[in-house]
C-alpha positions as CSV (number, residue, x, y, z in Angstrom):
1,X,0.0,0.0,0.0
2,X,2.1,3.0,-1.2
3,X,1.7,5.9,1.3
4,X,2.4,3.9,4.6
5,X,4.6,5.6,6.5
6,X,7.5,4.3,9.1
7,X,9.4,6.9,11.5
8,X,12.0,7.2,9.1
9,X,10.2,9.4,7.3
10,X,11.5,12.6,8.6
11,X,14.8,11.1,7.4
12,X,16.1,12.3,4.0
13,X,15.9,9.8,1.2
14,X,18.0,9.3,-1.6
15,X,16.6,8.1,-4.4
16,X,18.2,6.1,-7.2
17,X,15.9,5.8,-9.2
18,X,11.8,5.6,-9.1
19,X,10.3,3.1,-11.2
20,X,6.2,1.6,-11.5
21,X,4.8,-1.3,-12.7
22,X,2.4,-1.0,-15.6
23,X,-0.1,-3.1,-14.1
24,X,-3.2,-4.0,-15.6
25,X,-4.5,-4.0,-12.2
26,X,20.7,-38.4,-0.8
27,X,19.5,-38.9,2.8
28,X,16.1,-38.1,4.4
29,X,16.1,-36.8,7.9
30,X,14.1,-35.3,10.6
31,X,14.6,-34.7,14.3
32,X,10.8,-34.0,14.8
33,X,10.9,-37.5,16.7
34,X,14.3,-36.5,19.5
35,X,14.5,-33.5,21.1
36,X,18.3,-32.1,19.5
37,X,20.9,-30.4,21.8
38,X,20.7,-26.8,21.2
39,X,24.1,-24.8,21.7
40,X,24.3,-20.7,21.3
41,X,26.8,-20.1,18.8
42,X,28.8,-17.4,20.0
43,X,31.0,-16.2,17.2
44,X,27.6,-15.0,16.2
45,X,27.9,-12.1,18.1
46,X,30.1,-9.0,18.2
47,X,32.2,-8.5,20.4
48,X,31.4,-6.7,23.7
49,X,28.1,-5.6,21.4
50,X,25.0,-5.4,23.2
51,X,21.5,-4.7,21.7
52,X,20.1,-1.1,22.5
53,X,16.9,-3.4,22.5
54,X,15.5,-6.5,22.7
55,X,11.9,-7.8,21.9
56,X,9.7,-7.4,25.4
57,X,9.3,-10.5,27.1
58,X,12.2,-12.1,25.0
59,X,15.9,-13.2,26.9
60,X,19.0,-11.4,25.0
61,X,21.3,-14.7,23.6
62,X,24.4,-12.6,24.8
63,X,25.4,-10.6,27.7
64,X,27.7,-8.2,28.7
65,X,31.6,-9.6,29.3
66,X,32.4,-10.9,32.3
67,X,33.8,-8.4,34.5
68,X,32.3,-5.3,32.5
69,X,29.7,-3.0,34.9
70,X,27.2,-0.9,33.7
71,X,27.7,2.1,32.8
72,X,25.6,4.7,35.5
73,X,23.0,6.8,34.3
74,X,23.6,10.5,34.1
75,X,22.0,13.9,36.0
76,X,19.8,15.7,34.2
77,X,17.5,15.5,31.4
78,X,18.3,12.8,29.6
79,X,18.8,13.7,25.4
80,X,16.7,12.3,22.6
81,X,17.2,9.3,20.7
82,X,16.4,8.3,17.6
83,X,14.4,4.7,17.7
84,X,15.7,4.3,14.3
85,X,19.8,4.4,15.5
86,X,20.7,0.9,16.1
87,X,24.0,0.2,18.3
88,X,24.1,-3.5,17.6
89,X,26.7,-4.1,15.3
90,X,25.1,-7.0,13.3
91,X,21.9,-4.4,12.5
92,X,21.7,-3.0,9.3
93,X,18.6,-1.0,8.5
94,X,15.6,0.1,11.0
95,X,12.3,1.1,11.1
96,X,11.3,-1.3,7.6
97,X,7.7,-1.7,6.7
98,X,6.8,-5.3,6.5
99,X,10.6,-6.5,5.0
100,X,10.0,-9.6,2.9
101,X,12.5,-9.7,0.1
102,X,16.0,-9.9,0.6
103,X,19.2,-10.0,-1.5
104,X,22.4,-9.2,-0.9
105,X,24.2,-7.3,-3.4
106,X,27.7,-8.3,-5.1
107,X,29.9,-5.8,-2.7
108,X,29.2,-8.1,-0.2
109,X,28.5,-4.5,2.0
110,X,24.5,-4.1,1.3
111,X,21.5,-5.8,-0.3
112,X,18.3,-5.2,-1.4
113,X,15.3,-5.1,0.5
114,X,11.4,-5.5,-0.7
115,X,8.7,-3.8,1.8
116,X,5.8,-6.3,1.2
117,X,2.9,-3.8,1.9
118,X,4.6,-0.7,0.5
119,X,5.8,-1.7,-2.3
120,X,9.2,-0.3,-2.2
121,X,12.7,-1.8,-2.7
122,X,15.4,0.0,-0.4
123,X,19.6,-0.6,-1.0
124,X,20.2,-1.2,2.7
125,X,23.9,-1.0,4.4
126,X,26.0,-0.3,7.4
127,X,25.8,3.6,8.4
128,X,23.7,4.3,5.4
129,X,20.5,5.9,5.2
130,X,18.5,3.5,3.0
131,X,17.8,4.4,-0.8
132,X,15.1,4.2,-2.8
133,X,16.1,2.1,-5.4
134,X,12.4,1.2,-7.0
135,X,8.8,1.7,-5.8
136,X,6.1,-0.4,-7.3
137,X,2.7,0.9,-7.8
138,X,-0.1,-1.5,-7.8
139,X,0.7,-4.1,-5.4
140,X,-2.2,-5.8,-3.1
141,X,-0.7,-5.9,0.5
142,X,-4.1,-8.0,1.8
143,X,-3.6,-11.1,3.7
144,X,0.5,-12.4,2.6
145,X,0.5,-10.5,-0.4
146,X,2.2,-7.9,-2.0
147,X,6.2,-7.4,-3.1
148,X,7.2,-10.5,-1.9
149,X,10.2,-12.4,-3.3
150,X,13.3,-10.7,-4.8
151,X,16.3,-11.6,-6.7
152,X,19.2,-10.3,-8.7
153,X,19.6,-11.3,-12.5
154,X,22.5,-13.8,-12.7
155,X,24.5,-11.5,-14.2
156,X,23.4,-8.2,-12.6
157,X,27.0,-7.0,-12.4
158,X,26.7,-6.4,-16.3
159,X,22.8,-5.5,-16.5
160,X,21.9,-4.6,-12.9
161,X,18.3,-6.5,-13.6
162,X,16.1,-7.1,-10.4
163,X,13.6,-10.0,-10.5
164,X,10.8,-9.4,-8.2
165,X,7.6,-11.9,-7.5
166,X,4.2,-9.4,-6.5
167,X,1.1,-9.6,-6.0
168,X,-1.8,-7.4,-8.1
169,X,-5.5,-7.0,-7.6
170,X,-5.5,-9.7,-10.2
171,X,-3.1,-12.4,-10.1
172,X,0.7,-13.0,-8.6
173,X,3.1,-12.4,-11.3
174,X,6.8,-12.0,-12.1
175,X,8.1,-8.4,-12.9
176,X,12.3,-7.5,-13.9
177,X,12.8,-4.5,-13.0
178,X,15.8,-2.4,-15.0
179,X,17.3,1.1,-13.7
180,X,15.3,3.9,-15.7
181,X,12.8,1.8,-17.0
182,X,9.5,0.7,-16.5
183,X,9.1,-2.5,-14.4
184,X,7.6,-5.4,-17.2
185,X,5.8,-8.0,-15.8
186,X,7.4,-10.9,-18.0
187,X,5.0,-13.8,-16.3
188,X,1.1,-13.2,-15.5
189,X,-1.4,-15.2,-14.2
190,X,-0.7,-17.0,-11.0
191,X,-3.7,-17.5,-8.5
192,X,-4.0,-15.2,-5.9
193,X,-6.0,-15.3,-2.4
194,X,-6.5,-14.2,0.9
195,X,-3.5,-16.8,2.5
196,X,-0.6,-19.1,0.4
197,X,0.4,-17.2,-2.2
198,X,3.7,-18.6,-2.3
199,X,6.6,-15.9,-3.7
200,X,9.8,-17.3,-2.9
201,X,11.8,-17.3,-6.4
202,X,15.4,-17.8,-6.9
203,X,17.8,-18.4,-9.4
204,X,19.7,-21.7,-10.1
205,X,23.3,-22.3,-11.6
206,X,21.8,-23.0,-15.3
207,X,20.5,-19.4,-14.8
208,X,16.9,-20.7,-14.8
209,X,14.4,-18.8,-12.4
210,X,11.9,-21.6,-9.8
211,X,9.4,-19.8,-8.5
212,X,7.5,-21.0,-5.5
213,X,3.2,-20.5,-5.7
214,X,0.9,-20.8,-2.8
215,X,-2.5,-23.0,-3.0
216,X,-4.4,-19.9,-2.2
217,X,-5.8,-22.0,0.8
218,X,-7.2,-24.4,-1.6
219,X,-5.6,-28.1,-1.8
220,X,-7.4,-29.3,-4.7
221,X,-5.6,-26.9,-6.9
222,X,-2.1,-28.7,-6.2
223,X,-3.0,-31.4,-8.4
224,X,-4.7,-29.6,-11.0
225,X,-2.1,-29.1,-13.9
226,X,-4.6,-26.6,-15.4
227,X,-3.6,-24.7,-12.1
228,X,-0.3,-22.8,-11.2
229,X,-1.4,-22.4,-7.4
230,X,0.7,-25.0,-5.5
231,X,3.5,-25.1,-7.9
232,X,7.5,-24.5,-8.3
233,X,7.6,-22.9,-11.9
234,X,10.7,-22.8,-14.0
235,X,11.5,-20.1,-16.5
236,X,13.7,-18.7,-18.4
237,X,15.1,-15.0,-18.0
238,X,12.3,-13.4,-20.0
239,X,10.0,-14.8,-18.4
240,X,8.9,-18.0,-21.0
241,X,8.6,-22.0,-19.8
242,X,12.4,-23.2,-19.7
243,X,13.6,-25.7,-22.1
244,X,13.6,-29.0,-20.4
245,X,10.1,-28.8,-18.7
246,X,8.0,-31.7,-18.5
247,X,5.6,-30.2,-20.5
248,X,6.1,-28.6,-23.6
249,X,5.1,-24.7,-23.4
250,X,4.1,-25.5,-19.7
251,X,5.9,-23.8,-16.7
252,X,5.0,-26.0,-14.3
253,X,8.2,-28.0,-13.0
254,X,6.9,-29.9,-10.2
255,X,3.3,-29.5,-8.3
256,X,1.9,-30.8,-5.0
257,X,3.0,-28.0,-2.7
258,X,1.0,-26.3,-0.3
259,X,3.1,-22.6,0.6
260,X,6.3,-22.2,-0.4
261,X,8.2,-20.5,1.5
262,X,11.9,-20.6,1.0
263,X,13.9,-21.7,-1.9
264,X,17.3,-23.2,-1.5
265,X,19.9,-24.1,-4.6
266,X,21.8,-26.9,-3.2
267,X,25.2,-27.3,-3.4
268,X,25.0,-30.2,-6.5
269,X,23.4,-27.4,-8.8
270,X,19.8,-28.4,-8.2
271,X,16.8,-26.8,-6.2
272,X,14.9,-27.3,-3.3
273,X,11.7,-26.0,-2.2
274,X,10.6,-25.2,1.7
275,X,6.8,-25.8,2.0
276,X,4.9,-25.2,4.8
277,X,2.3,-28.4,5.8
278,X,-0.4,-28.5,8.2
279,X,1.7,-29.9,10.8
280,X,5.4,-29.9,9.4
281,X,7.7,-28.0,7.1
282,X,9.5,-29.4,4.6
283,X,12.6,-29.1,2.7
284,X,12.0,-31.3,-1.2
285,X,15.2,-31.8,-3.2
286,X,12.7,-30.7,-6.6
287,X,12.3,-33.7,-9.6
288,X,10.9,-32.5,-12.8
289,X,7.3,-33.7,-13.0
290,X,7.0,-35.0,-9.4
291,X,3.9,-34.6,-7.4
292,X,4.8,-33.9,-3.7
293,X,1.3,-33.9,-2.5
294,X,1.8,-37.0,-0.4
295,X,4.7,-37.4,0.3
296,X,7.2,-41.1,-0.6
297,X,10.4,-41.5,1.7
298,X,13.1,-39.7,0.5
299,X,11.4,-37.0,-0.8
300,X,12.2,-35.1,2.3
301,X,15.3,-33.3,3.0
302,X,15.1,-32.2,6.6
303,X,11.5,-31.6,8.7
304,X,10.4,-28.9,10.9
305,X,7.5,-29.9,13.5
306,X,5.7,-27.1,15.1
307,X,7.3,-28.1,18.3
308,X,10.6,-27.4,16.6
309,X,9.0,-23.6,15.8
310,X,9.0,-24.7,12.1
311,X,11.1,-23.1,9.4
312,X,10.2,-19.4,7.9
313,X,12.5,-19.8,5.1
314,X,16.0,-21.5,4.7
315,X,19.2,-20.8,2.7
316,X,22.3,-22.6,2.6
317,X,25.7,-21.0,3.1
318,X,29.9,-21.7,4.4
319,X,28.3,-25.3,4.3
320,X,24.8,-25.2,6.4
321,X,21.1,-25.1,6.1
322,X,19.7,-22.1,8.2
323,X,16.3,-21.7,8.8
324,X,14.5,-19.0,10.9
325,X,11.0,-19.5,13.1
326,X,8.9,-17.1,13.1
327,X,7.1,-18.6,16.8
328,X,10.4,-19.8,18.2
329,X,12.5,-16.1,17.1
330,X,15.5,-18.2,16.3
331,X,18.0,-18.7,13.4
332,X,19.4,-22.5,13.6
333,X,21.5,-23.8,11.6
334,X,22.2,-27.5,10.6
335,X,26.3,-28.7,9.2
336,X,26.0,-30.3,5.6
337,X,28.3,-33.4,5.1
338,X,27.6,-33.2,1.1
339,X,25.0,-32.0,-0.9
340,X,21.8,-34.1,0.2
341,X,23.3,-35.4,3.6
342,X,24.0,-33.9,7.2
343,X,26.0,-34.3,10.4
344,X,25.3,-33.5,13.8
345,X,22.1,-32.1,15.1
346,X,21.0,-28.4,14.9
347,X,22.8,-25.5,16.5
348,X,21.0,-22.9,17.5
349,X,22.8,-19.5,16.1
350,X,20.9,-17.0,17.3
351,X,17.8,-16.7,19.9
352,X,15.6,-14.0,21.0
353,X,17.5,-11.8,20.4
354,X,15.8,-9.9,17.2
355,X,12.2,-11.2,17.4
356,X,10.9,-12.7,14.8
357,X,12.8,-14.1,12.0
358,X,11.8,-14.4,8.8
359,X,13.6,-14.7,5.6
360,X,17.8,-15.8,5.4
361,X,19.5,-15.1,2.4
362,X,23.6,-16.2,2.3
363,X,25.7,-14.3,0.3
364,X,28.7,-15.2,-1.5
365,X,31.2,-14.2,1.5
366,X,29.7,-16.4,4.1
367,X,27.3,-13.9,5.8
368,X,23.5,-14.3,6.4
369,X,20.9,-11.3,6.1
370,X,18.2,-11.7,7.6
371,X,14.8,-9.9,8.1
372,X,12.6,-9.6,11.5
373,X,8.7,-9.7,11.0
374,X,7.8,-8.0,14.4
375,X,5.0,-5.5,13.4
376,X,3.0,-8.4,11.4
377,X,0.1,-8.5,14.5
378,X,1.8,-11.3,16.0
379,X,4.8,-10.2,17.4
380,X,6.0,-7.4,20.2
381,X,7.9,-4.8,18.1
382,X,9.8,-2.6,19.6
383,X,10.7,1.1,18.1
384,X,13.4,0.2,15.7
385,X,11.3,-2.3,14.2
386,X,11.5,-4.1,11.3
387,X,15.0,-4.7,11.1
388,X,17.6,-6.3,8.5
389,X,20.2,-7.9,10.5
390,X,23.6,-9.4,9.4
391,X,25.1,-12.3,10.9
392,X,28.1,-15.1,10.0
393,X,26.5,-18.5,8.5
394,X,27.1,-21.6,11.3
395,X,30.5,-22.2,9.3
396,X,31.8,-19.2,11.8
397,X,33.6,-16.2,10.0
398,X,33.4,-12.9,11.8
399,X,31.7,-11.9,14.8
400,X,28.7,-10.4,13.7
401,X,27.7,-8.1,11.3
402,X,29.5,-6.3,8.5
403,X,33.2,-5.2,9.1
């Protein structure tokens, strides 16, 4: 919804550029059944860096170093702050509407980041005020719509493209968005409804672009192959079926899903799909053609129980899978052996300390961005809320946030 407002608004903006959208308005596992041994990964943190704030009610993962005291408060009226400073080093950018998209940009120093109800796509980084890079007109913010997925061209270094997954008053579609241009929708015509409309898309190594879709809270449509709702698509760069489909002139790759929410290129070169079940979540290593409606052993990577707190999304970076819960407001992360197989049991890497967590993106250095989805009615935001935070993947590297 174009017009909300966050309390960075006061705060100059530098826009890039403005832009709207011409809219015609080999192993399976699962630790669901044992209860894993947790461990806080400290090298997660900075050092001697403590948040300004926490989420109310929620128990910092970090504290002060031993031997440190407080420092004493000061006579007099105290000076005002501005809720949208952070002081934790691993925080990024404050004070986001509804953050949903996510991707980090080639300097390894900032990313991208899609407001889901506003419809605007902000370059975020360390001691930066955030830019306008794009806002996109048209978008329906009801229910879990909106600007929802985002992801760089594979070769955005050379054409700067941005491939972004919204939804309309009509449909969910696929736009590429190019500096000075008009956003183009290049794919139309995905179901929409009130809940599950999917919108996790990402790009693989043979430069095709999966696209997760929702069932728009209606099963039957999984199976329908006159359906794209409860689908991972494959297309090309312009937006066409890619070559190699199972159907000829058909985008649908592989059907049976429910709501996908995360989508993770494995190490081997192929993709899986996160999709959220009635009572589990589940990571599916995709097949072209396979119907994961009920699922056959094997087809399952790694399952999330409710009693785990789920998985909000996953990525996988410096050798793990991280996922983030949304209920549990933790980032965990899971040691790969090989592409398809694991070892060990899941370490928690960070735990309310941030809220809620919602999507993980790892970039190519080894770092994990991350989003908070506080102010979404079901969490306890506090005044810098929503955040984009920064953190080392489970493989260590750094001690949290951008150097």
């Amino acid at each position: 919804m174009p017009g909300v407002t966050s309390c960075r608004r006061s705060r100059r903006m530098l826009p890039i550029v403005l832009l709207t959208i011409g809219l015609p308005l080999s192993a399976c596992a699962d630790f669901s059944a044992e209860a894993p041994t947790f461990t806080v990964q400290p090298s997660l943190t900075a050092r001697a860096a403590v948040p300004d704030e926490t989420t109310p009610g929620a128990v910092p993962s970090v504290v002060p170093p031993s031997g440190s005291s407080p420092t004493p408060p000061t006579s007099g009226t105290p000076e005002a702050t501005d809720p949208c400073a952070p002081t934790d080093e691993a925080v990024i950018a404050t004070c986001l509407t509804a953050p949903w998209g996510l991707a980090p940009l080639p300097d390894g120093q900032s990313a991208l980041v899609g407001e889901r109800t506003t419809g605007r796509i902000l370059r975020v980084a360390k001691d930066t005020e955030p830019q306008l890079v794009a806002q996109i007109d048209g978008v329906d913010g009801t229910g879990d719509g909106g600007l929802l997925g985002l992801v760089l061209s594979p070769s955005y270094i050379e054409d700067g493209l941005i491939y972004a997954y919204v939804t309309t008053a009509e449909d969910n579609r696929i736009i590429r968005i190019a500096a000075g241009d008009v956003p183009k929708p290049i794919f139309t015509g995905i179901p929409k409804g009130a809940t599950h409309n999917g919108g996790r898309i990402a790009f693989a190594t043979d430069r095709t672009l999966y696209v997760g879709t929702g069932d728009t809270g209606n099963p039957a449509l999984t199976a329908d192959p006159a359906s794209l709702a409860g689908k991972v698509l494959r297309l090309d760069e312009f937006g066409k079926p890619a070559a190699s489909n199972p159907a000829a002139d058909s985008a649908v790759y592989a059907s049976g899903f429910s709501q996908v929410a995360g989508m993770c290129p494995l190490t081997d070169g192929t993709m899986a799909a996160l999709d959220h079940r009635s009572t589990t979540d589940v990571l599916l290593p995709l097949t072209a053609g396979h119907n994961y409606r009920t699922l056959a052993d094997g087809d399952a990577l790694w399952t999330w129980t409710a009693a785990d707190g789920g998985a909000a999304d996953c990525a996988i970076a410096g050798g793990y899978l991280s996922s983030t819960s949304l209920d549990k407001q933790q980032l965990t992360g899971l040691q790969m052996a090989g592409a398809r197989t694991f070892t060990g049991s899941p370490t928690v890497l960070l735990d309310n300390r941030y809220g809620r967590l919602l999507t993980v993106v790892g970039d190519t250095t080894g770092l994990l961005w991350l989003t908070t989805s506080n102010k979404d009615g079901l969490g306890q935001p506090v005044p810098s809320d929503d955040r984009v935070v920064v953190v080392p993947s489970g493989g260590g590297g750094g001690e949290g946030g951008l150097d």
